[in-house]
Structures are given as C-alpha cells and as structure tokens.
Backbone as CSV, one residue per row, in Angstrom:
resi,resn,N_x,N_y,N_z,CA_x,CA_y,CA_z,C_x,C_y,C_z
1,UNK,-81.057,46.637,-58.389,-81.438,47.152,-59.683,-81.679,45.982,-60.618
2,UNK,-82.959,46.078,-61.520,-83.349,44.905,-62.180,-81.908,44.867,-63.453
3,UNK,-81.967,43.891,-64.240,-80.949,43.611,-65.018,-81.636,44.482,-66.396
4,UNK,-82.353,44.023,-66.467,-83.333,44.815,-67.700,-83.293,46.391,-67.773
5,UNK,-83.079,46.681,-66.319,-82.279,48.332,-66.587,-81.732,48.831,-66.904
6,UNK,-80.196,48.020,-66.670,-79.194,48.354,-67.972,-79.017,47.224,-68.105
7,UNK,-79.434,46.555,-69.169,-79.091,45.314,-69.978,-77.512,45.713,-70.651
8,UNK,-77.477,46.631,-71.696,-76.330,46.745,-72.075,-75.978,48.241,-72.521
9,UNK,-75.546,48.873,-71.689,-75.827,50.448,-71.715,-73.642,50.782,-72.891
10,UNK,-74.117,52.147,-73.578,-72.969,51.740,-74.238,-72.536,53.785,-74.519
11,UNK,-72.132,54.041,-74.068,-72.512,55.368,-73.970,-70.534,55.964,-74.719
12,UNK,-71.053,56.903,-75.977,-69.337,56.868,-76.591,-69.415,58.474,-76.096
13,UNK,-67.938,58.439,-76.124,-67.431,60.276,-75.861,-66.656,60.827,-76.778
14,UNK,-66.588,59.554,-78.555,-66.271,59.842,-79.726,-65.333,59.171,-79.848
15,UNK,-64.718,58.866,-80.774,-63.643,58.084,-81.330,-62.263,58.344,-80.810
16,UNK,-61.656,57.696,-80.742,-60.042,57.307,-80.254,-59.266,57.063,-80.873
17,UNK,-57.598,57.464,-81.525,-57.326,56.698,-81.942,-56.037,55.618,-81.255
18,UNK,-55.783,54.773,-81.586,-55.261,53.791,-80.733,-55.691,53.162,-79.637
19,UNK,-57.187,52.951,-79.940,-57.748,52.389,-78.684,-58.125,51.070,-78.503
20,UNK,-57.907,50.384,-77.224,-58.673,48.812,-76.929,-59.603,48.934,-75.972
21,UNK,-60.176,47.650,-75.890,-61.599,47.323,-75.123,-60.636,46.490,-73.750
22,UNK,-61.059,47.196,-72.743,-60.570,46.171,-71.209,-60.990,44.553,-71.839
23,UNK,-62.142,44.282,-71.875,-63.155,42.543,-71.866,-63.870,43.261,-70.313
24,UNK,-64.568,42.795,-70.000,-65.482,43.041,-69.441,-64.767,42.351,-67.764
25,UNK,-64.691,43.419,-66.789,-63.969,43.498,-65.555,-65.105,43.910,-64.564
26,UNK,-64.695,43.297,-63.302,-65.452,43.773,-62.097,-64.717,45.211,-61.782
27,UNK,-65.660,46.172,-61.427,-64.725,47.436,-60.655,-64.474,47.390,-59.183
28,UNK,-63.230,47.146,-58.779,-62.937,46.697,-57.604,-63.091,47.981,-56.806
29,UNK,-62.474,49.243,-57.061,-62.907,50.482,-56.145,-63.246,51.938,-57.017
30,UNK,-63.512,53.154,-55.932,-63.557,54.253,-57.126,-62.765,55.153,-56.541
31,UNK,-62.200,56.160,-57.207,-61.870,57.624,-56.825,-62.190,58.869,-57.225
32,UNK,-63.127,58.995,-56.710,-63.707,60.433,-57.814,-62.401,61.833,-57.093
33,UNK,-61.956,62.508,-58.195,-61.249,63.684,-57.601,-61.744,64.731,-58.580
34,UNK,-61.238,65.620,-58.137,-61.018,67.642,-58.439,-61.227,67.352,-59.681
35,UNK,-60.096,66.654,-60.865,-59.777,66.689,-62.201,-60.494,65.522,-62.983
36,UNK,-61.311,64.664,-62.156,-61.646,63.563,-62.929,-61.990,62.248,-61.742
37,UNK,-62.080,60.950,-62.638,-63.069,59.854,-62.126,-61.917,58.651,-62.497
38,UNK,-61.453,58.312,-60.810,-60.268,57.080,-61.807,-61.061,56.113,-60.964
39,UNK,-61.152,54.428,-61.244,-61.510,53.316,-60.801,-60.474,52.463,-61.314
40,UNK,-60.848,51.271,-60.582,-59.858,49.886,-60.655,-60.647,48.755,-61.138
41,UNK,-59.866,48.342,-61.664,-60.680,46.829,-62.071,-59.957,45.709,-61.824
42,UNK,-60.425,44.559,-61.865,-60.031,43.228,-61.553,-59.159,42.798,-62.989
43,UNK,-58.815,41.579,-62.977,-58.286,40.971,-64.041,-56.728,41.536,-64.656
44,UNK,-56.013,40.709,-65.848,-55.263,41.148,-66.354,-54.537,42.695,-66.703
45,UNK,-53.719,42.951,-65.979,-53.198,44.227,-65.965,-53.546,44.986,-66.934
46,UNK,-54.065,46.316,-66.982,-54.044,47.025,-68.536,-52.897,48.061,-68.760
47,UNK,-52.368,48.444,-67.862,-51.369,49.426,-67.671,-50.537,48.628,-68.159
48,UNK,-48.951,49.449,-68.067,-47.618,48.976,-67.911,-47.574,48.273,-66.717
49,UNK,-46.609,46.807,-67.201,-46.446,46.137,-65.943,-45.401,46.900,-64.770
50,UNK,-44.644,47.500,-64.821,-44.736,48.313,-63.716,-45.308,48.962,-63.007
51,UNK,-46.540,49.410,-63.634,-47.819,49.999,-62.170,-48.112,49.086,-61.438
52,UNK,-48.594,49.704,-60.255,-49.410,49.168,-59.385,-50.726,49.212,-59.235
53,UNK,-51.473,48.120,-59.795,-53.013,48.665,-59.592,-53.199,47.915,-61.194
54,UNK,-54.432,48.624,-61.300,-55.241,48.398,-62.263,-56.397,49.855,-62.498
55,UNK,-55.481,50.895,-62.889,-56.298,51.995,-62.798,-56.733,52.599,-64.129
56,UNK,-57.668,52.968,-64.097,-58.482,53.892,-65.544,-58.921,55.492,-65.270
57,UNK,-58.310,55.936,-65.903,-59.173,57.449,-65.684,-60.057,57.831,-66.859
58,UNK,-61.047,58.845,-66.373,-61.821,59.457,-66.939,-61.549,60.589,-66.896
59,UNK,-61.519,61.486,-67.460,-60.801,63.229,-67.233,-62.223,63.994,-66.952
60,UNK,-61.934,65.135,-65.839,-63.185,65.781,-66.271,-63.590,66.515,-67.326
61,UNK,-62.782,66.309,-68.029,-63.049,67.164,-69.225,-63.800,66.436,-70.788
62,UNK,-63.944,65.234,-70.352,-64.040,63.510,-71.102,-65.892,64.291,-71.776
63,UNK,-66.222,64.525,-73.090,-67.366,64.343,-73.358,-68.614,63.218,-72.873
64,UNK,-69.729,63.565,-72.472,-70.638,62.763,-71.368,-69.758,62.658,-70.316
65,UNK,-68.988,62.900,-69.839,-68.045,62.957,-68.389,-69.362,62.503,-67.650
66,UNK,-70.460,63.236,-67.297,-71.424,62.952,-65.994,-72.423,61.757,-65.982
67,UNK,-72.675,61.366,-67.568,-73.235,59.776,-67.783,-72.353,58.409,-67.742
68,UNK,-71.450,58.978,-67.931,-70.509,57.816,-67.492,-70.383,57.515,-66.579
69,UNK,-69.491,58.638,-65.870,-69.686,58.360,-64.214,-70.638,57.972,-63.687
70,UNK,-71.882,58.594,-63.617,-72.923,57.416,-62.840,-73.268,56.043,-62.882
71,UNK,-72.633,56.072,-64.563,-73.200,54.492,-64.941,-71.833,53.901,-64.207
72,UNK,-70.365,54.561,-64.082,-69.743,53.577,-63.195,-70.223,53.358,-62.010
73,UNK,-70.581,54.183,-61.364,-71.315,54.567,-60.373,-72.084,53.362,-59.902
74,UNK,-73.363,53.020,-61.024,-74.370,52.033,-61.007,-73.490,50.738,-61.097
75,UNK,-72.464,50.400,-61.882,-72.194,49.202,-62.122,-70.772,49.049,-61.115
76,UNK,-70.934,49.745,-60.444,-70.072,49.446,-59.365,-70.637,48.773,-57.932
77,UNK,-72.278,49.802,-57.511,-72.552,49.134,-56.920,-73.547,48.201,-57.082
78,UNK,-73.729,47.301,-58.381,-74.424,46.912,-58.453,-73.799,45.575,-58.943
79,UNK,-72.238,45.630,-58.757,-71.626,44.489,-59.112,-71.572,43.823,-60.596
80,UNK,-71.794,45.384,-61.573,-72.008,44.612,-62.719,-70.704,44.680,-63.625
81,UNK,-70.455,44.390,-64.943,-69.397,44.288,-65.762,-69.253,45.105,-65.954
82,UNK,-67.750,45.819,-66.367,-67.518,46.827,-67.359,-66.370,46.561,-68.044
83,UNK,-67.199,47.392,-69.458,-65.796,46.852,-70.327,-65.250,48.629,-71.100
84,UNK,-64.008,48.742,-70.482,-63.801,50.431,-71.081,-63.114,50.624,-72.271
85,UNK,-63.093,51.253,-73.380,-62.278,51.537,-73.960,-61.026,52.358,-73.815
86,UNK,-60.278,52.169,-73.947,-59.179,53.361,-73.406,-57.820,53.555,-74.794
87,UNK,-57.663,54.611,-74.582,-55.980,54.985,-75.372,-54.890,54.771,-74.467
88,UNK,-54.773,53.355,-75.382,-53.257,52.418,-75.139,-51.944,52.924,-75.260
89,UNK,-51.954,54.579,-75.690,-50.671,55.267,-75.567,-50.801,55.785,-74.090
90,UNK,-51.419,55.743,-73.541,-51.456,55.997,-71.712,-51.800,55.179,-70.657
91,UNK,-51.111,54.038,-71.036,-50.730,52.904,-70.441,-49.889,53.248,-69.621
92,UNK,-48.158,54.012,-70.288,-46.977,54.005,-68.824,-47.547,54.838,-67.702
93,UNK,-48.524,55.783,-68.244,-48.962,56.525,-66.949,-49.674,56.083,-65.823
94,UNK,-49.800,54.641,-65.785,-50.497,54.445,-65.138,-52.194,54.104,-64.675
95,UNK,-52.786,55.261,-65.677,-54.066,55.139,-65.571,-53.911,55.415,-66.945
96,UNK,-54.494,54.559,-67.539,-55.202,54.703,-68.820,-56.186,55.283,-69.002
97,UNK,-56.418,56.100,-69.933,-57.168,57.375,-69.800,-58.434,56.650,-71.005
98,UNK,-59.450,56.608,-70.346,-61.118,55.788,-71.093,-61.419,57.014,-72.063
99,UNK,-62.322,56.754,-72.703,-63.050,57.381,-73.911,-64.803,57.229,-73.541
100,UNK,-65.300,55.356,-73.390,-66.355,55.511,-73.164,-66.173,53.947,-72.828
101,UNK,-67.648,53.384,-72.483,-67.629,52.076,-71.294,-68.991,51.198,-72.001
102,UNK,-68.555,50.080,-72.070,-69.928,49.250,-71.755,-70.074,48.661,-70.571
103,UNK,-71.001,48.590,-70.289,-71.685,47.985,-69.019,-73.077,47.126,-69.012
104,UNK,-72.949,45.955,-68.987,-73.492,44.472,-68.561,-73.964,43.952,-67.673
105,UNK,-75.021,43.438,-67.237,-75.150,42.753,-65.595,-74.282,41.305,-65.369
C-alpha cells in the first residue's frame, strides 16, 4: 500500500475524559472477538505493570467501531504506526479500552 494512502488517517469516536495518546507503536498482533477488537503493541507498557502484554481494546460497541478496525487492520499489515488514544482509568484491566487511533506509515 502506497504511503500517500494513508499518510495520516485520524478517525475520532468522540471525546474521552481522562485520556492519553500511546506515541506511535508497531501492532505486534490482533484479536478480533464476539464483543470487540483487542491488539498489542510494542514499546513501553500502557497498562498496569502487572499485566502481561501490551493490550488495547476497542469495544464493539466503540462509535466508527468498523473504520477503525480496518484501519488497524491496514496498519497492521502494512507495518505502519499507530498511535491510540485510550481511557487511562482502564489501565488495571488490562486492556485499555481506545476511543480512536492515528495511523502513520
């Protein structure tokens, strides 16, 4: 996929409050399930340091739920950046639950 395709795609599912930006991470794997879209990323833990992993969810219930996902989709296999926003009060759970994503080549 050319870079110029998604140069810098930025897609919101509305405001958050208490939210941070990952910085821009490789997505190391995906899990699409029943209830939603969780992936992993590389780099500095975002969870509680007691998890294992580096996991993010998307709920299916997440506004644009189906543009997001593809664009993880795309920038997964296309090896590109992503940088998610997520609510930092669902950190101990493990997967931090996203809002919306940028994505970079």
């Amino acid at each position: 996929m050319q870079s110029s395709v998604i140069a810098l795609l930025l897609i919101s599912s509305g405001a958050q409050a208490a939210s941070e930006w990952t910085g821009n991470r490789k997505i190391t794997s995906i899990y699409p399930y029943p209830t939603g879209f969780i992936f992993e990323v590389d780099g500095p833990k975002v969870n509680d340091p007691g998890c294992n992993g580096n996991r993010l969810n998307l709920p299916i219930t997440a506004a644009n739920y189906d543009a997001i996902v593809s664009s993880l989709i795309t920038a997964f296999s296309a090896q590109y950046n992503v940088s998610a926003n997520f609510n930092n009060t669902t950190t101990s759970s493990c997967q931090a639950v996203i809002n919306r994503v940028q994505i970079t080549p």
